[in-house]
Backbone as a printed PyTorch tensor [residue, N CA C, xyz], in Angstrom:
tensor([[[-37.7470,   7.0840,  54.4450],
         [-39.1270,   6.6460,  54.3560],
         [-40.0320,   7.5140,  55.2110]],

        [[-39.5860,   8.7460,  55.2940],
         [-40.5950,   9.8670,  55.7630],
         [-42.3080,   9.8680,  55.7170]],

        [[-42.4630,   9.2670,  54.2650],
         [-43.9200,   9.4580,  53.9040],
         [-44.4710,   8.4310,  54.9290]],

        [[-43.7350,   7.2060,  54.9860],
         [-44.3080,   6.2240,  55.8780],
         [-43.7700,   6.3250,  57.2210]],

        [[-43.6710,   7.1830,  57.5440],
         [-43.2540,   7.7200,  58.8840],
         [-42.5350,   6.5580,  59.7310]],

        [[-41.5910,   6.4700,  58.8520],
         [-40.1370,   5.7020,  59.4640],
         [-39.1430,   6.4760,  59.2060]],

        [[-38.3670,   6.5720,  60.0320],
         [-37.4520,   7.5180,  60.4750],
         [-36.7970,   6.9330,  60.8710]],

        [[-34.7890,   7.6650,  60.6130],
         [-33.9190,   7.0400,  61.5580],
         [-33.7720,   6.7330,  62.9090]],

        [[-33.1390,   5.4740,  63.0410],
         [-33.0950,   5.0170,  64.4940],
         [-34.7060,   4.5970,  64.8170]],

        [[-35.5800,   4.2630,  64.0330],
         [-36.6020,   3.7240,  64.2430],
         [-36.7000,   2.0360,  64.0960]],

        [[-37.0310,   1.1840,  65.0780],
         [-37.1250,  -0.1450,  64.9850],
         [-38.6500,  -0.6740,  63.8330]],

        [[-38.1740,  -1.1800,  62.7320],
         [-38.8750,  -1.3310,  61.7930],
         [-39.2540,  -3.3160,  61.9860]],

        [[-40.4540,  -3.3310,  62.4860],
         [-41.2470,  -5.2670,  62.4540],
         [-41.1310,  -5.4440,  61.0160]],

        [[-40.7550,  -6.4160,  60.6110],
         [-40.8810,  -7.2030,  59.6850],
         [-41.7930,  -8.3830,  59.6290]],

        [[-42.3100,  -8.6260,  58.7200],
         [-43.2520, -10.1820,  58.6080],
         [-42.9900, -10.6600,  57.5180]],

        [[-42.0180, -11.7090,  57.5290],
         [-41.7610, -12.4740,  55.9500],
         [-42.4640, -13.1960,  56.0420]],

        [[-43.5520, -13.1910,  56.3710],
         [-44.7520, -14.4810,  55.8900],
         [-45.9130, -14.1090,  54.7440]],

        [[-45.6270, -12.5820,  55.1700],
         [-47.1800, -11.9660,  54.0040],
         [-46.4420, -11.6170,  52.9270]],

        [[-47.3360, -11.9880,  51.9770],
         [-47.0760, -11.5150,  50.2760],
         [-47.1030,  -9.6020,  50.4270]],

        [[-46.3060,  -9.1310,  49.8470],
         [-46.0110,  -7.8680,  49.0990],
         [-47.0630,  -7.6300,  48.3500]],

        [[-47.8110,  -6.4380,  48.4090],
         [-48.6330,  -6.1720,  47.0990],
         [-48.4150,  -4.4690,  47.0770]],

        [[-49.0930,  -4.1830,  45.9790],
         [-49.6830,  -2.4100,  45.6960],
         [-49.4820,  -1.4850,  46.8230]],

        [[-48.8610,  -0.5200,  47.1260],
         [-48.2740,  -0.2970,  48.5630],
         [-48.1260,  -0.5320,  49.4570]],

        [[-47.5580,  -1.7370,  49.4470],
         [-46.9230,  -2.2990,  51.2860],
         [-45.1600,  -1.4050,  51.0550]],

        [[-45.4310,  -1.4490,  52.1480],
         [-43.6490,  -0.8380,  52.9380],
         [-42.8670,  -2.1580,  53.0730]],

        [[-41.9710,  -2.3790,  52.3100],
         [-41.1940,  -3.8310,  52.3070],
         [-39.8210,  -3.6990,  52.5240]],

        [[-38.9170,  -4.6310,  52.8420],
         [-37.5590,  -4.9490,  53.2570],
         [-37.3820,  -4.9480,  51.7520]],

        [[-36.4460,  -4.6050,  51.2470],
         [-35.4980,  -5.1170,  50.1740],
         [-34.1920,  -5.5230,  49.9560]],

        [[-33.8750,  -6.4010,  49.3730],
         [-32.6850,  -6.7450,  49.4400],
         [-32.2100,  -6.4200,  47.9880]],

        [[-31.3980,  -5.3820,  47.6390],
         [-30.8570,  -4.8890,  46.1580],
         [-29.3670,  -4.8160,  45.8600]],

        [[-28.8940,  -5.7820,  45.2570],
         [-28.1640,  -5.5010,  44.9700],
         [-26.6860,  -6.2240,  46.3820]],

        [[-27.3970,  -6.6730,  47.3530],
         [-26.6930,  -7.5860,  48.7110],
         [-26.9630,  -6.4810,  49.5610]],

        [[-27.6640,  -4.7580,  49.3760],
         [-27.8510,  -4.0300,  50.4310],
         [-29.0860,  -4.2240,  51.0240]],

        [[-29.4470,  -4.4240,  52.1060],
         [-31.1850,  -4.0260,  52.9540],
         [-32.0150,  -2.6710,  52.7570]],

        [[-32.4190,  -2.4660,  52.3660],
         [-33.2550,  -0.9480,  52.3880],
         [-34.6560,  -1.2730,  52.2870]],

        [[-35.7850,  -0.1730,  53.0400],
         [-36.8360,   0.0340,  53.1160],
         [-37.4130,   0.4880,  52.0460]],

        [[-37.9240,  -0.0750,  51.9040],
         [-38.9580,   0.7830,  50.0410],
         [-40.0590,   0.5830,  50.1140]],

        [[-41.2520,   1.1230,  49.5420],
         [-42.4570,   1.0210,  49.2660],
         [-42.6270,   0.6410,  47.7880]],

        [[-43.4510,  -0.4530,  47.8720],
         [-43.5200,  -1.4310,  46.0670],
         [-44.7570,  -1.2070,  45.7330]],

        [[-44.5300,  -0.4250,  44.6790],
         [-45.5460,   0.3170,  43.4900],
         [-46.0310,  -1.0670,  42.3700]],

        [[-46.6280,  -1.2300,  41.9060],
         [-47.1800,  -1.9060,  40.8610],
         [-48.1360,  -1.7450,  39.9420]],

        [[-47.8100,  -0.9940,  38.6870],
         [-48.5610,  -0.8570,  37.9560],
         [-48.4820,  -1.7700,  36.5980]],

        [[-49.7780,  -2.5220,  36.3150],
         [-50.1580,  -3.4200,  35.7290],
         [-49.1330,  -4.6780,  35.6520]],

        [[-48.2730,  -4.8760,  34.6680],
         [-46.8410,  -5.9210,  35.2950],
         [-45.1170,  -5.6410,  35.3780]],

        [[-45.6330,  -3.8370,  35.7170],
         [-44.5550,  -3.7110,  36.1840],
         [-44.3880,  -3.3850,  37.4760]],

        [[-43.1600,  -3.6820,  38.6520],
         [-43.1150,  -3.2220,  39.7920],
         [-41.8970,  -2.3270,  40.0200]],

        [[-42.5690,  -1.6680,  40.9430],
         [-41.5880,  -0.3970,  41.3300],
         [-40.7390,  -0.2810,  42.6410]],

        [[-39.6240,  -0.1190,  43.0670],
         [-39.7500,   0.2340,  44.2180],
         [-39.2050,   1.4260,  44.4140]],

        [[-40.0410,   2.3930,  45.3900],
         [-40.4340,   3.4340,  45.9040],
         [-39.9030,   4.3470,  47.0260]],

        [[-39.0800,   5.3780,  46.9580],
         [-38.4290,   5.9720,  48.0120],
         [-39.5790,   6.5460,  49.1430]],

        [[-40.5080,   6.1680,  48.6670],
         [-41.9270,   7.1770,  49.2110],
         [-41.3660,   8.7640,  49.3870]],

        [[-40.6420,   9.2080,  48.5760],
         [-40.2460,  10.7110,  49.0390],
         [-40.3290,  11.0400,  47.2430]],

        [[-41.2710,  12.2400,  46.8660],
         [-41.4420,  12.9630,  45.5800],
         [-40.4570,  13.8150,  45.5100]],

        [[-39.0900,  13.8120,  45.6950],
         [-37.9000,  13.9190,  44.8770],
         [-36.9570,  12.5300,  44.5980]],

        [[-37.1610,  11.8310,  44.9590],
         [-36.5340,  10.8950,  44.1880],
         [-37.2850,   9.8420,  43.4990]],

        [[-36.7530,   9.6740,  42.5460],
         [-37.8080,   8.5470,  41.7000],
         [-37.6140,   6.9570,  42.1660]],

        [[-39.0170,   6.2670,  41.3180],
         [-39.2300,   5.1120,  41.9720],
         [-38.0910,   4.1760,  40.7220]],

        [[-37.4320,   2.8070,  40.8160],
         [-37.1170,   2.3580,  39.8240],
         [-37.4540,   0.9600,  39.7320]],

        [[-37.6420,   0.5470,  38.5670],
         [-38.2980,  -1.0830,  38.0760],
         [-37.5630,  -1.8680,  38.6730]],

        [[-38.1680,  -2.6780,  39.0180],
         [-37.7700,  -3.5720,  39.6920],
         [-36.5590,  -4.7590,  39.3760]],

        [[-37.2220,  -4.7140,  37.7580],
         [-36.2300,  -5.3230,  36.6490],
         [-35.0880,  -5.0260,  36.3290]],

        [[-34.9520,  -3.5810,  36.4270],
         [-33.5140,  -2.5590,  36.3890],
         [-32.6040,  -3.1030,  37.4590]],

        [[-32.3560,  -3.8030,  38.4840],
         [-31.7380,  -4.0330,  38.9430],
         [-31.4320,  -5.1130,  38.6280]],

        [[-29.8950,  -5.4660,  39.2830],
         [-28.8610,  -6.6980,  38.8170],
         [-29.3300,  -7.6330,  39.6100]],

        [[-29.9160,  -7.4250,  41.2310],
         [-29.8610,  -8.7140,  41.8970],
         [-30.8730,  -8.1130,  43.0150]],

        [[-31.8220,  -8.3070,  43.0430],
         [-33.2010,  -7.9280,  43.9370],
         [-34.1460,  -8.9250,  44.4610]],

        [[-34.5360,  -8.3730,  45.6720],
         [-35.7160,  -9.3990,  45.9620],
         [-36.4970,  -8.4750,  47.3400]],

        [[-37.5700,  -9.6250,  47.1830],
         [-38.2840,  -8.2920,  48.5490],
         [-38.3650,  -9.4390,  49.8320]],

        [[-37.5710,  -9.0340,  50.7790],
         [-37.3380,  -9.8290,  52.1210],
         [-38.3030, -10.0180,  52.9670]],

        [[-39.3360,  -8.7450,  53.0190],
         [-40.5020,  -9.0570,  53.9200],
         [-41.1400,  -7.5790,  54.2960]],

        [[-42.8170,  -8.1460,  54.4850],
         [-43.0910,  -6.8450,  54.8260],
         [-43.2770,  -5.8290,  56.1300]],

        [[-43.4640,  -4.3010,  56.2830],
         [-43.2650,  -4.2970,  57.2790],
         [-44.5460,  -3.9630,  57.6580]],

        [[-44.5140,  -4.3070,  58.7510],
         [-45.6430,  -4.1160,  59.6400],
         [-46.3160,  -2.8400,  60.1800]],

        [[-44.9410,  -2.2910,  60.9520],
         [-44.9890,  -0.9810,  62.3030],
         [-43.8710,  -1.0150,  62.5320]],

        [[-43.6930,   0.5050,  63.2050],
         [-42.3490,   0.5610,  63.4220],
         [-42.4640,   1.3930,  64.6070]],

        [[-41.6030,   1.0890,  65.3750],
         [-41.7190,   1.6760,  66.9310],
         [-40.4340,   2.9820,  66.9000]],

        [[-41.0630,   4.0250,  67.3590],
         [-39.7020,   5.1200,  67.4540],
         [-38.9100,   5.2030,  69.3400]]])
């Protein structure tokens, strides 16, 4: 998550209280793994987002078992 200047070994805040929208930096839970993504949304589809332009973003729907855990806030290095 370079673009959002999170970096390894960086302590990433979470807030599962705020709704996810149109680029927030969110927790995900895919698949039973945790990963950081940025959630794209265009019209009613959602994306989530490596924030890095070599790898692509994928629907949200494409996955077997997803959800978005919470968003992040800041992240302290």
């Amino acid at each position: 998550m370079r673009g959002a200047r999170i970096f390894d070994r960086d302590i990433a805040v979470v807030d599962r209280s705020l709704k996810a929208g149109h680029g927030s930096v969110v927790v995900a839970a895919v698949d039973g793994e945790m990963s950081i993504k940025r959630l794209v949304v265009d019209g009613n589809v959602a994306r989530l987002s490596f924030d890095n332009p070599g790898m692509p973003a994928f629907a949200v729907e494409d996955m077997a078992e997803g959800e978005i855990w919470g968003v992040v806030r800041f992240s302290i290095r």
